[in-house]
Each structure stands twice: as C-alpha cells, then as structure tokens.
DSSP file (Angstrom, degrees, kcal/mol; ACC not computed):
  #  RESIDUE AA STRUCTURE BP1 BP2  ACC     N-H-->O    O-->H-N    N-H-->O    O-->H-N    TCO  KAPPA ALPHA  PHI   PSI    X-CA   Y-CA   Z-CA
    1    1 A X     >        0   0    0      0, 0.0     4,-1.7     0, 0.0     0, 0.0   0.000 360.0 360.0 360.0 -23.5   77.6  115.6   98.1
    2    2 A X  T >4  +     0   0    0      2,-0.2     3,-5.3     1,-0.2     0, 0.0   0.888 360.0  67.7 -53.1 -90.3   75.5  114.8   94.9
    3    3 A X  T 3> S+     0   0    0      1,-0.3     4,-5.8     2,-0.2     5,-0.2   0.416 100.8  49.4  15.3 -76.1   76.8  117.9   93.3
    4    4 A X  H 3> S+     0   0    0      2,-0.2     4,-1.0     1,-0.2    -1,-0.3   0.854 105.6  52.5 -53.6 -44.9   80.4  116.0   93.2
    5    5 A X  H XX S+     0   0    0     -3,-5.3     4,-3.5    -4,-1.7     3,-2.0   0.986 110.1  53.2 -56.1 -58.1   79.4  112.7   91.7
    6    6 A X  H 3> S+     0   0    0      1,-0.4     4,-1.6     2,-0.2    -2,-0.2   0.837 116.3  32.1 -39.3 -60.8   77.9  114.7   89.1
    7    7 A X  H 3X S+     0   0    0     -4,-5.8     4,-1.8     2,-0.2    -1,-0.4   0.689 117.4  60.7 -70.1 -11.5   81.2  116.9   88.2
    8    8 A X  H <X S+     0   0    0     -3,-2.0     4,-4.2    -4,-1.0    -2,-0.2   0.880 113.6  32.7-139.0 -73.1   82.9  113.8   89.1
    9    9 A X  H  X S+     0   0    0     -4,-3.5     4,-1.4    -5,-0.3    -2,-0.2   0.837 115.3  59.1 -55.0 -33.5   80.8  112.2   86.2
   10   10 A X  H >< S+     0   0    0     -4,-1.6     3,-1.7    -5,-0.4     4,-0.3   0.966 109.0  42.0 -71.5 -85.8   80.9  115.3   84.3
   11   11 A X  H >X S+     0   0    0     -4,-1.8     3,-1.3     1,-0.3     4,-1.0   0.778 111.2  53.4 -38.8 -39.5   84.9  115.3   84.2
   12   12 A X  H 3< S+     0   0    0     -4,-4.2    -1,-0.3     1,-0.3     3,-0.2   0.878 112.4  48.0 -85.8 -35.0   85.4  111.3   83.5
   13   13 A X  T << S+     0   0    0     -3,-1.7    -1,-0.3    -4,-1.4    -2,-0.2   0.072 117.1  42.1 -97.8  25.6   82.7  111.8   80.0
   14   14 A X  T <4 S+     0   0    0     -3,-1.3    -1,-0.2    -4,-0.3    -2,-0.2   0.371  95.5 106.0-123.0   1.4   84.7  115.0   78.7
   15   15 A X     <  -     0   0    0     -4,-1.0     2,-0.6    -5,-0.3    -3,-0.1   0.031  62.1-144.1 -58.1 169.7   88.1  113.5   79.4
   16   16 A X        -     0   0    0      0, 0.0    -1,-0.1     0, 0.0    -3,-0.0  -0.943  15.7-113.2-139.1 137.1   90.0  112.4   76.7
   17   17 A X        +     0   0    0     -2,-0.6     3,-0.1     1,-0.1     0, 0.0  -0.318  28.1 177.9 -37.7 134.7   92.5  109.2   76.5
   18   18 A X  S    S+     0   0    0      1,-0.4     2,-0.3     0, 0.0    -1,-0.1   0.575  77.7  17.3 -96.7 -49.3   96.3  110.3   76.1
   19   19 A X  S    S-     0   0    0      4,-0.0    -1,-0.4     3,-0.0     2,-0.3  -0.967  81.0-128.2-131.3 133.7   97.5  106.6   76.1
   20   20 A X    >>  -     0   0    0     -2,-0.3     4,-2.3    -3,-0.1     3,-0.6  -0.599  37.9-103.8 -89.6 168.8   95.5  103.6   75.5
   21   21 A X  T 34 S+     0   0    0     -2,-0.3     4,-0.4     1,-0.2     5,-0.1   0.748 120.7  58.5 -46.6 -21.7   96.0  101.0   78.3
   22   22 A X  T 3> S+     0   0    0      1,-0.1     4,-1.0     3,-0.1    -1,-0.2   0.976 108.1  52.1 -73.8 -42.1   98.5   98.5   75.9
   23   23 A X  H <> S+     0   0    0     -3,-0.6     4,-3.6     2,-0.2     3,-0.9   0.930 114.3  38.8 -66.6 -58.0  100.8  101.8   75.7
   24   24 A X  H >< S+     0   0    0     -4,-2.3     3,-1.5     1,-0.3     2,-1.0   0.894 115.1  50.8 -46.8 -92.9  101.0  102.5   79.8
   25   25 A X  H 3> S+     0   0    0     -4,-0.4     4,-1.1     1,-0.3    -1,-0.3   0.575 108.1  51.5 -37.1  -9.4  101.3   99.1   80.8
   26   26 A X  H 3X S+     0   0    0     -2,-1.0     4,-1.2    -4,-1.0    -1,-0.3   0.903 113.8  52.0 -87.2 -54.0  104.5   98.4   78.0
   27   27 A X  H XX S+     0   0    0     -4,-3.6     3,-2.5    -3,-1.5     4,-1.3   0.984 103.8  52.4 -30.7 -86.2  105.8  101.3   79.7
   28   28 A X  H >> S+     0   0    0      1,-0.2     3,-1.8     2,-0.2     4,-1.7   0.685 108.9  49.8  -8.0 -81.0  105.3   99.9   83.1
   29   29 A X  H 3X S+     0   0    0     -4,-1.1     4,-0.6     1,-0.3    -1,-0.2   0.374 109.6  53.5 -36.9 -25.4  107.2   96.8   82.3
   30   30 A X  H <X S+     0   0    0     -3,-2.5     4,-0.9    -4,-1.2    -1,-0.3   0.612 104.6  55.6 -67.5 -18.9  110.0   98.9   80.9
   31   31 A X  H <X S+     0   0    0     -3,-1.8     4,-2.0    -4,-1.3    -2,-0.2   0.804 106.5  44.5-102.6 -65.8  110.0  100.4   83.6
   32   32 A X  H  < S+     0   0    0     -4,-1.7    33,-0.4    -5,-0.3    -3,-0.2   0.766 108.5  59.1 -67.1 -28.0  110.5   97.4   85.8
   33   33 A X  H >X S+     0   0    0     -4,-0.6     3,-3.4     2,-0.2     4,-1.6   0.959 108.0  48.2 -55.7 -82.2  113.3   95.7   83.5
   34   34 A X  H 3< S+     0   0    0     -4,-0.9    -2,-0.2     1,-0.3    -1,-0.2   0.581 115.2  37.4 -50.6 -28.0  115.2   98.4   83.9
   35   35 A X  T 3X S+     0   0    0     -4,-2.0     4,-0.7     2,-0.1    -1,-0.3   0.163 110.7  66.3 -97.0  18.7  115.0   98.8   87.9
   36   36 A X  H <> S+     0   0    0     -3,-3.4     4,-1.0     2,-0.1    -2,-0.2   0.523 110.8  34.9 -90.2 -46.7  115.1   94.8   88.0
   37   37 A X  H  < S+     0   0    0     -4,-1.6    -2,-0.1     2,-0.2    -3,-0.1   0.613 116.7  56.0 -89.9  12.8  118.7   95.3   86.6
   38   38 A X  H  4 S+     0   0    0     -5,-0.2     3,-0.2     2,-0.1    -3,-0.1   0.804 129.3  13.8 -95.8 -61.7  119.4   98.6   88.6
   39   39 A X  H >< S+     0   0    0     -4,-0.7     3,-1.6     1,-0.2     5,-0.2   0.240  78.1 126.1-114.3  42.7  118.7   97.0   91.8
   40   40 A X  T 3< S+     0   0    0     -4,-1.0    27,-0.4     1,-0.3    -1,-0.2   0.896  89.8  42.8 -42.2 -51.5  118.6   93.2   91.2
   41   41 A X  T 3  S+     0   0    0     -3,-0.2     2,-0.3    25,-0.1    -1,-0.3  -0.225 105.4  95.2-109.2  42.7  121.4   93.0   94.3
   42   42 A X    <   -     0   0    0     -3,-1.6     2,-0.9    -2,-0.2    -3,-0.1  -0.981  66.8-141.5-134.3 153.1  119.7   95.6   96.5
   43   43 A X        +     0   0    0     -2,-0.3    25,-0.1    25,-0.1    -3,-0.1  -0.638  31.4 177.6-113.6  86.1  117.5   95.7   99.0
   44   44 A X  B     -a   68   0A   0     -2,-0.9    25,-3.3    23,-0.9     2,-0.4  -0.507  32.1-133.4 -84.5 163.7  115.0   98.8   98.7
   45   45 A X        -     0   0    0     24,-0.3     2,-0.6    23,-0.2    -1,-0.0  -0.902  31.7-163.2 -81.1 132.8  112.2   99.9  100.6
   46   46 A X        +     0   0    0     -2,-0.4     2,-0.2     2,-0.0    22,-0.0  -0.945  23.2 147.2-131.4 117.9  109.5  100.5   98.0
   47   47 A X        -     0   0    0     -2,-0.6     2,-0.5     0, 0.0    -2,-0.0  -0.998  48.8-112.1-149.3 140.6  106.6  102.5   98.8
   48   48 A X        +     0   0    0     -2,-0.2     6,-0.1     1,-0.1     4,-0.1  -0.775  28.7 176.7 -74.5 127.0  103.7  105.5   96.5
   49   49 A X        +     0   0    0     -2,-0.5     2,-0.3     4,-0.1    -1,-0.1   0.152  55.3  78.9 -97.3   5.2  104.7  108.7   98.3
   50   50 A X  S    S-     0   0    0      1,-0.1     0, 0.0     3,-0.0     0, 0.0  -0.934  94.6 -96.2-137.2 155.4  101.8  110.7   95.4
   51   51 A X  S    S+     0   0    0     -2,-0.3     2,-1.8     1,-0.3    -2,-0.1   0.010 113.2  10.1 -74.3 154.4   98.2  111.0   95.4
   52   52 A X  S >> S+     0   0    0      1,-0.1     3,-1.6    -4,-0.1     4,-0.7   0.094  91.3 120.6  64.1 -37.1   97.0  107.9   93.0
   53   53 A X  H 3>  +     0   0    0     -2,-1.8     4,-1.3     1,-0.2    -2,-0.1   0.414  48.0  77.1 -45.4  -6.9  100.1  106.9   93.1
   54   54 A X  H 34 S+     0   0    0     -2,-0.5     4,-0.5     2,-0.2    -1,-0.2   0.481  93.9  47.6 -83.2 -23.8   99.1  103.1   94.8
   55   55 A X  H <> S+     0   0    0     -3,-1.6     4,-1.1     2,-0.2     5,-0.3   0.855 110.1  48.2-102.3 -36.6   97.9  101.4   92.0
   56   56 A X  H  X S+     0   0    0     -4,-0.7     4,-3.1     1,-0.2     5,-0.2   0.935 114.4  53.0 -45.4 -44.8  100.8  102.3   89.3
   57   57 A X  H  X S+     0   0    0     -4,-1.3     4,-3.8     1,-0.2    -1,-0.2   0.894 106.2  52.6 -72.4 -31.7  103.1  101.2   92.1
   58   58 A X  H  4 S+     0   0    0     -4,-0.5     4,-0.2     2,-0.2    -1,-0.2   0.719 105.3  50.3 -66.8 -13.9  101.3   98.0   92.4
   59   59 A X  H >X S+     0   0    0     -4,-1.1     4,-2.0     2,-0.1     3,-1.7   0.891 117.4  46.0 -74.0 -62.7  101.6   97.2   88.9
   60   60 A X  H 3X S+     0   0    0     -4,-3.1     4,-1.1    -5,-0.3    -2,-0.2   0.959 104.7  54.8 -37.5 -60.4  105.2   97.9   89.2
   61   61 A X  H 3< S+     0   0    0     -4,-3.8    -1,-0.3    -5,-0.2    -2,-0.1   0.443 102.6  56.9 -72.9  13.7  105.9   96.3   92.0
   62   62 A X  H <4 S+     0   0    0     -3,-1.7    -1,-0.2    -4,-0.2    -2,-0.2   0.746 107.0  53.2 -98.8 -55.9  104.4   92.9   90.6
   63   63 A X  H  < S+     0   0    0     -4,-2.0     2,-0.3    -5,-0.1    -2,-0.2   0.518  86.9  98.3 -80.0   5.1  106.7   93.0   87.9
   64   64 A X     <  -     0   0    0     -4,-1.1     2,-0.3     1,-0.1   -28,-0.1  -0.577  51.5-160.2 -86.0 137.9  110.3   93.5   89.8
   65   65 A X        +     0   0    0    -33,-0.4     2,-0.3    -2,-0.3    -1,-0.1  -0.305  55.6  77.5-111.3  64.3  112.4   90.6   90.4
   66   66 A X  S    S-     0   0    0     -2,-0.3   -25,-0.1   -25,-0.0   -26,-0.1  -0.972  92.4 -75.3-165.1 159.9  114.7   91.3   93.0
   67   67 A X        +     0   0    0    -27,-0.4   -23,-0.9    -2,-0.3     2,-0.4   0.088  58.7 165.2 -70.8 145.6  114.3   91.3   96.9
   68   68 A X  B      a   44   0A   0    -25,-0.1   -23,-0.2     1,-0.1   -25,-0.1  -0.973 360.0 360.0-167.6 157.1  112.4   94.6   98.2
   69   69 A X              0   0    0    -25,-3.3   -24,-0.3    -2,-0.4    -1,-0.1   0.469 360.0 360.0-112.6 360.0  110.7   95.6  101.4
C-alpha cells in the first residue's frame, strides 16, 4: 500500500496546472447562470453519475437558483 502514496505523490509533484482555480470556478458559475435560466421553472433531479465528479457538482449545485431534487 506504501508503494501507491508514493506514485500517488509522485503524480501530484509532476503534474502540471492547465487552469488556475479563478479560471474553473468563473467557468462553474457560467455554468450555473446558464442552467439557472434553462431550468429556472423545472424540477430536476441532480445527481454526479463520473468518478470525481461530487465535488464539481457540489460547487454547481450551490450556485443554481431554481427548485431541484
């Protein structure tokens, strides 16, 4: 099990940034204007169906204004 923190650690110090954090999150929040006036008078169910996929939707889903299960 070491082994894997290591490469774990290994992978996270040769990655390299693609987007800083200001860039995503302004995305995000585009994201949500535009499905705040898509479904403003709907009622979705909103759930992450992809791996990771639980904290991006939580971001999201903070910033929608309209009724959702």
């Amino acid at each position: 099990m070491h082994k894997i923190v290591e490469d774990m650690h290994q992978v996270f110090e040769e990655a390299d940034c693609l987007y800083p954090a200001s860039a995503v999150e302004q995305a995000i929040e585009k994201m949500a204007e535009q499905m705040t006036a898509d479904l403003k008078d709907e009622n979705p169910i909103m759930f992450p169906i992809m791996n990771g996929g639980l904290i991006f939707a939580g971001k999201l889903m903070t910033s929608l204004v309209f009724p959702m299960e």
